[in-house]
N, C-alpha and C positions, 0 to 999 in steps of 0.2 A: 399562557401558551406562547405569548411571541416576546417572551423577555429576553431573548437572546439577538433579537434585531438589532435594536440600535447599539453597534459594538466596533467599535476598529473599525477595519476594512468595510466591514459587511453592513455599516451604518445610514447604508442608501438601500440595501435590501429591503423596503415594508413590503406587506403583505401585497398591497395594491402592485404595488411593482410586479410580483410574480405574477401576480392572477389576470392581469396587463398584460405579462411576453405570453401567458398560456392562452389568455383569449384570442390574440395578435394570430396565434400560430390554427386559429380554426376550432377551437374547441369553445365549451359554455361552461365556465367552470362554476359551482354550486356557491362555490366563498369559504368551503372545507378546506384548510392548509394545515397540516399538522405533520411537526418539524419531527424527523427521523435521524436518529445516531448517526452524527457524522462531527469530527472535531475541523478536519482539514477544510472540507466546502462546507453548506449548506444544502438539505438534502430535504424534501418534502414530498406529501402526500398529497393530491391536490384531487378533487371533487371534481367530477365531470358530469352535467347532468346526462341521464340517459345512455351514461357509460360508465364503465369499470372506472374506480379512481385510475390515475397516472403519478409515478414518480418525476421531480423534477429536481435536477442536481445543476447547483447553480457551483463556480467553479470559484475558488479566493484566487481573487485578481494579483497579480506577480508571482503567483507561485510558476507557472506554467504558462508560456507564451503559445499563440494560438495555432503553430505548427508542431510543438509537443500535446495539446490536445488533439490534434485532426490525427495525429501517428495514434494515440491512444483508437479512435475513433475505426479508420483505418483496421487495425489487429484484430477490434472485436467483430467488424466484418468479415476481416477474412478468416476467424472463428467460425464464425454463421455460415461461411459459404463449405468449410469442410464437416461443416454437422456439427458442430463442438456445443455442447451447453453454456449458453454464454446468456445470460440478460444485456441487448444490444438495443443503444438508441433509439428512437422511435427518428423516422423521417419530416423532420418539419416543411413546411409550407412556404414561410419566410425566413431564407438566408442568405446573406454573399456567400457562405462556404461550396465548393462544389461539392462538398462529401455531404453537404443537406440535415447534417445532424446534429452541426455545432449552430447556436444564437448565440446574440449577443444585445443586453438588456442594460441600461446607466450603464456602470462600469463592470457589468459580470458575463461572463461566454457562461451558456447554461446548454444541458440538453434535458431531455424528453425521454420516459422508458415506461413502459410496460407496467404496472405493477406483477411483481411474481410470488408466487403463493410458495411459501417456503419455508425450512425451520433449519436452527443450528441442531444438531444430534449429539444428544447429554452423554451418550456412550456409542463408543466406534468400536466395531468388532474389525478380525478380520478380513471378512470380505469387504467390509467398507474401503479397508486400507488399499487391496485390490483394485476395489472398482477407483479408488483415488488416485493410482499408481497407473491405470489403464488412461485415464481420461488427461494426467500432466503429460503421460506420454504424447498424446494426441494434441495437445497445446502445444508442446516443446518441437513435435513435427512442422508445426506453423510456424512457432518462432524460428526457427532455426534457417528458414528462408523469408522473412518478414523484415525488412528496411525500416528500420524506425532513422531518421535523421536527425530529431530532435529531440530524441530521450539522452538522457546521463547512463554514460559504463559506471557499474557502479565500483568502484578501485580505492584505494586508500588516499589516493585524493582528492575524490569529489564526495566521498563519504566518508574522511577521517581530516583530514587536515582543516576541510572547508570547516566544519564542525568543531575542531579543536581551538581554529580561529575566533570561532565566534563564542565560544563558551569560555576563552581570556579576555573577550572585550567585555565581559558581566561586571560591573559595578559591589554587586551586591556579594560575592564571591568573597568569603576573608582572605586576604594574601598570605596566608601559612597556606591555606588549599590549593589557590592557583597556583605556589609553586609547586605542590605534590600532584594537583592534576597536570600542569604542564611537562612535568620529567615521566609519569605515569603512563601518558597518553604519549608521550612520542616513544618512551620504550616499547608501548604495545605497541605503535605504528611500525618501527622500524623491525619488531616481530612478524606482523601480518607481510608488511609489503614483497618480503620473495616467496609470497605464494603465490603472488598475481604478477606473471612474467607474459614475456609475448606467445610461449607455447598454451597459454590457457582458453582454453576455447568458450567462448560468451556468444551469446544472440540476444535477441527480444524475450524476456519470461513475464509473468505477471508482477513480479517484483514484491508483492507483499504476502504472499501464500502461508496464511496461515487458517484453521478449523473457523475460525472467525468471518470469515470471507469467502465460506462457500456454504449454501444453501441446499437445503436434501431435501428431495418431494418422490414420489414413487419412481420416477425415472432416474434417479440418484442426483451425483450432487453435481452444482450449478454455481460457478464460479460469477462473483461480485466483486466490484471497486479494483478497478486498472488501473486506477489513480497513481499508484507506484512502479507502474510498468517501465523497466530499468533494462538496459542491453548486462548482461552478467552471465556467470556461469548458471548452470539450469541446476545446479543444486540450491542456488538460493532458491527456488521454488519449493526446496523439497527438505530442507535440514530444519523449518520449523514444526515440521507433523510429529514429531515427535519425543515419547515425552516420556520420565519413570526412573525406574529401575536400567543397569546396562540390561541385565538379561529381558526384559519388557520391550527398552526398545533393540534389541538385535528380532527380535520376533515380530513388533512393527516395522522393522526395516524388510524383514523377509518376504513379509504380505505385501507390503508396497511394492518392490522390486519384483515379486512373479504379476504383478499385472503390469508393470510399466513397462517388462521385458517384452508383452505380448506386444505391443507399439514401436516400443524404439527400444536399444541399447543402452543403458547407464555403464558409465565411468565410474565404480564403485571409488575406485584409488580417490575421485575428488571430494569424497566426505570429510578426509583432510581440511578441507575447506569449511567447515561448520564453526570451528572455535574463530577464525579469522573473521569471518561474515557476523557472525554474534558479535566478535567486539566490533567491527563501523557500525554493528546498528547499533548498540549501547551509545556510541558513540553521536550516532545522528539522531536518535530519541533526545538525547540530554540537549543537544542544539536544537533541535525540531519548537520542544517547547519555548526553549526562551524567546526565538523568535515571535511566539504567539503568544507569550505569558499576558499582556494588558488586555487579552481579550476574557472575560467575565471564565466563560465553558472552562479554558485551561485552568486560571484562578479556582474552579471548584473542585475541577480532577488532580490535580497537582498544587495543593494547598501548600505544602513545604518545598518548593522548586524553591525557594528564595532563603530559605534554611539553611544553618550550618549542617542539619541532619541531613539533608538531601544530599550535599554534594559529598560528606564521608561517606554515607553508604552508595554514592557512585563510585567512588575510590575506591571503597572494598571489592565493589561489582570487577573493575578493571583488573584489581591485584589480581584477584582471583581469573580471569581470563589472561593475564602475566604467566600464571604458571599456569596455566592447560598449552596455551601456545609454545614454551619453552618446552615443554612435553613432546608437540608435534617433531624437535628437535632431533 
């Protein structure tokens, strides 16, 4: 169960550690930890005698400095405070933070949550897309007045260059590749970049919105992991729901948009924006992992990340958004 402890960063993580900050914080925890799908932090289930388990997400140290997690912290309150379905921190007992929801344990900021009774939905009709399109409206009301001062715009370069950087400083790359990822990736860059000008309108979104990251229980669904909460246009919230055939999604588009409309306005014109935004994230995925590849978890989900095969079929992945972007032309 705990073979993923001792690893990289997270090599001072044991068990004891956790069950130490959770006892610290007032609780009696049973000695139950049992690790939950998470590649970025470390994400646990922890046993509480005489109470419901609690979730405890303990945070990878350097990703995120600890006024970009209080901004995270921060959002999902003022989620909570406008009724929004949000799974929000539990309030601890011991901390310097004033927002009382961040710790900090050896070298990890962790918090505290709720466990929430919830499931992914193996098939979406439309009124789900609806009720999907009602409730981002209602988050994208918040962001849109919400001060994050410590999150990343997400722009072509802080999520394309940074990333282009560091995936030519790879070793393991043959040099016929790196010169065709390096002419590849800055043709699509210099593609993407005048679509992100000073008239383009960005705030606070959740930054990672996709069917994976929201939970459905009778009062519908219930958004997870802010972890990627990025100041951007609000379609990057919204251009990964969907999926298919054109004519499939022009009819997931249309179910989402009659409930988003009951909330707020969409800028339909910035769907334009979807091929751009797919390639920095193609782009920040391929960097995302190298930075984490010695950690065991990546090694097992991305076994050929170190392959010739990997990074041709990322080249093919790019060509192919080369010509959808030259398209948007």
């Amino acid at each position: 169960m705990f073979g993923d402890f001792i690893m990289s960063v997270f090599d001072q993580l044991l068990p004891e550690v956790i069950l130490n900050a959770v006892e610290d914080q007032g609780y009696l925890p049973t000695g139950y930890l049992f690790p939950l799908n998470s590649y970025e932090n470390r994400v646990y289930e922890i046993g509480i005698e005489g109470a419901p388990p609690i979730i405890g997400k303990f945070y990878r140290p350097g990703r995120w400095g600890e006024g970009a997690l209080l901004d995270e912290h921060r959002f999902i309150k003022a989620l909570v405070e406008a009724e929004f379905p949000v799974v929000a921190p539990l309030e601890l007992k011991k901390t310097s933070q004033q927002e009382k929801t961040l710790g900090f344990v050896e070298n990890y900021y962790f918090a505290l949550f709720p466990r929430f009774r919830g499931a992914h939905k193996a098939e979406l009709m439309q009124d789900d897309r609806k009720w999907m399109g009602r409730h981002l409206a209602r988050l994208h009301n918040v962001g849109a007045s919400f001060k994050a001062k410590h999150r990343l715009p997400l722009n072509p370069q802080t999520y394309g260059e940074a990333s282009l950087s560091f995936i030519l400083s790879q070793p393991h790359i043959p040099d016929d590749l790196k010169k065709s990822i390096d002419h590849l990736l800055n043709d699509a860059l210099d593609l993407v970049e005048p679509f992100f000008n000073d008239s383009l309108v960005a705030f606070t979104t959740h930054g990672d919105c996709h069917w994976g990251n929201v939970l459905w229980n009778h009062d519908g669904p219930h958004f997870l992991d802010f972890d990627d909460m990025v100041i951007a246009p609000p379609v990057q919230d919204i251009w990964m729901l969907f999926s298919g055939t054109p004519d499939e999604v022009k009819e997931q588009k249309n179910a989402f948009l009659e409930g988003y409309s009951v909330f707020r306005d969409f800028d339909e014109k910035t769907f334009i924006l979807s091929e751009p935004l797919r390639t920095l994230r193609l782009m920040r995925m391929a960097s995302w992992i190298g930075e984490r590849y010695e950690e065991e978890a990546f090694k097992r989900a991305f076994p050929y990340y170190r392959d010739r095969r990997y990074w041709e079929e990322f080249l093919l992945s790019i060509k192919e958004q080369i010509g959808l972007l030259q398209e948007l032309y």
